[in-house]
N, C-alpha and C positions, 0 to 999 in steps of 0.2 A: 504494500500500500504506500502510495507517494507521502511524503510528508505534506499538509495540510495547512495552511496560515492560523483558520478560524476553528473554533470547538464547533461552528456549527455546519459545515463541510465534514468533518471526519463524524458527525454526529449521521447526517443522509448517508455517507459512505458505510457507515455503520448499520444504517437501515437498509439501505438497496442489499447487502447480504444477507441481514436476516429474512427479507421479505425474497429471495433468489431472484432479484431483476439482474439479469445482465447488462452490463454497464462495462465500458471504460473513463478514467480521468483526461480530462483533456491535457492534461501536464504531461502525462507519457504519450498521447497524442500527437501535441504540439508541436513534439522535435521529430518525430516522424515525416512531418509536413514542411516544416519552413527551415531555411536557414539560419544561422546565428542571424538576430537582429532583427530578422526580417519583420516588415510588420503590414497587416493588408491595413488598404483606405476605402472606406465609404466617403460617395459625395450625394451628399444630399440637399444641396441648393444649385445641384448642375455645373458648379464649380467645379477647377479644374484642379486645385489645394486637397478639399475630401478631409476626414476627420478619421484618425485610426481608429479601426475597428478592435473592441474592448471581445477578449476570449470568453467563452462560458465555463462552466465546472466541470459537464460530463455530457457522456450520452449513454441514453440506456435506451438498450434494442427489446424490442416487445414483438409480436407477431405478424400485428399489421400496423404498426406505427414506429417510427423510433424519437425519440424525444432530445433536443439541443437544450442542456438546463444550466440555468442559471441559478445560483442558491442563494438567499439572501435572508440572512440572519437577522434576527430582529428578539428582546427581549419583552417579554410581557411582565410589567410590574401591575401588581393588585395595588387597586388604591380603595379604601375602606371600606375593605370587605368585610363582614359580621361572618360570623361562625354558622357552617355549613350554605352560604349564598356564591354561588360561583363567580368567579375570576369580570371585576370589572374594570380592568384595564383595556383600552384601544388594539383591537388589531394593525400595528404599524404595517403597511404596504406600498410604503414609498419605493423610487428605484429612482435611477436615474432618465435623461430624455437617449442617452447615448446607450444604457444598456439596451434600451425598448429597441434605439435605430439600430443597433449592431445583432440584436437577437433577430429582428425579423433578415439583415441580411445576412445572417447564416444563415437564416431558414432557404432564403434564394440562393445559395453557394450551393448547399449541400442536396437540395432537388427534394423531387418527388418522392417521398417516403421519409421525409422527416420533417420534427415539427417544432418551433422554437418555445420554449417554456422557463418560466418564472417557480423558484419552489420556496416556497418564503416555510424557514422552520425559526419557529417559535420557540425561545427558552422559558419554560415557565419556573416559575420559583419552587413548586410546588406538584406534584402530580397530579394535574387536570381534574377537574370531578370529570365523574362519568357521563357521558353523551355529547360535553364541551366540544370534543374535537376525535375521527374516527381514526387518523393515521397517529400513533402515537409509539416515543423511543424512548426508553432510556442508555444513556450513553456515560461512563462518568461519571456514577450519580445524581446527574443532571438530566432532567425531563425536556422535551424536544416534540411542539408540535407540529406538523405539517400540511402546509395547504397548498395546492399546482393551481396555477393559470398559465394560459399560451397566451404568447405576445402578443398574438394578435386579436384577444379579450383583453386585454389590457390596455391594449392602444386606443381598442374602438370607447373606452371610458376613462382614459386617466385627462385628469387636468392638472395644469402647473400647480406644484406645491413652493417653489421658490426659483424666478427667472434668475437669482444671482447663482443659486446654484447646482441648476440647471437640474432639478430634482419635477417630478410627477406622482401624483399618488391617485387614488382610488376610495370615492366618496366609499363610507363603510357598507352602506347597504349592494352598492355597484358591488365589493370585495365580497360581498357573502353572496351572493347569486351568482358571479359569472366564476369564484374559484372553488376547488374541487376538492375533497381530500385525493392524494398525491397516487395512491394504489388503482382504485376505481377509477379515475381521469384515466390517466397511461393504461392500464387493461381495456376500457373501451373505448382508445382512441383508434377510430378508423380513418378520418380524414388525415 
């Protein structure tokens, strides 16, 4: 297993085994494909400059889909919870405008049969109550929940969360309709 930056990458890498998805990390990938240095450009105002295109985590191969995933870690802090009332802190689902532009042009690099996606895993403080959330890890000691959306549910509802820096996010109720838990998405992703 590659070494990892974040606890919440080796946490998904921790689940895609227990759950048997096949998967590779884009890190052992990566040098497969490009040269030292080398770095692709998206241009996205028709220019002829183009903004480097930002890597994703992994891909995991499924039967009739494979998935280009992006993981993006996020903590859920309880804020005054009473004793047995479930978790009421914010689902954070911000991302960047570069990760959204650079996941859907992988999606166009990589073709027909794959599909760019967002896996936002959740560190809870605490082990979830039950029914909160269906894809659930422990990793570490540490609890880990997880939700998938494809970039391009994401695209069709994010709006600017900060033009300085260049961050999107997803009004709460758009994030609970259009994301999935992470198993059930990817097993019946057919498009």
């Amino acid at each position: 297993m590659p070494q990892r930056r974040h606890h919440y990458e080796r946490a998904f890498e921790s689940y895609l085994r227990d759950q048997r998805i096949r998967y590779v990390s884009v890190d052992e990938a990566r040098r497969a494909f490009l040269p030292d240095g080398a770095k692709f450009r998206i241009h996205t105002d028709g220019g002829s400059a183009g903004v480097a295109l930002k890597s994703f985590d992994f891909v995991l191969y499924g039967e009739s889909m494979n998935w280009l995933v992006d993981v993006k870690g996020r903590q859920v802090k309880v804020r005054g919870r009473s004793v047995g009332s479930p978790a009421s802190g914010r689902m954070e689902c911000w991302a960047t405008r570069d990760d959204i532009q650079s996941l859907k042009a992988w999606e166009r690099l990589f073709g027909e049969g794959f599909r760019a996606a967002l896996i936002f895993a959740y560190w809870c403080e605490d082990a979830p109550p039950a029914g909160l959330f269906q894809d659930l890890t422990e990793y570490q000691g540490r609890w880990y929940a997880l939700r998938s959306i494809t970039a391009d549910d994401y695209a069709s509802a994010m709006k600017t969360r900060s033009a300085r820096w260049g961050t999107v996010d997803l009004a709460q109720p758009d994030f609970e309709r259009l994301s999935q838990p992470l198993v059930s998405a990817w097993r019946g992703a057919s498009v």
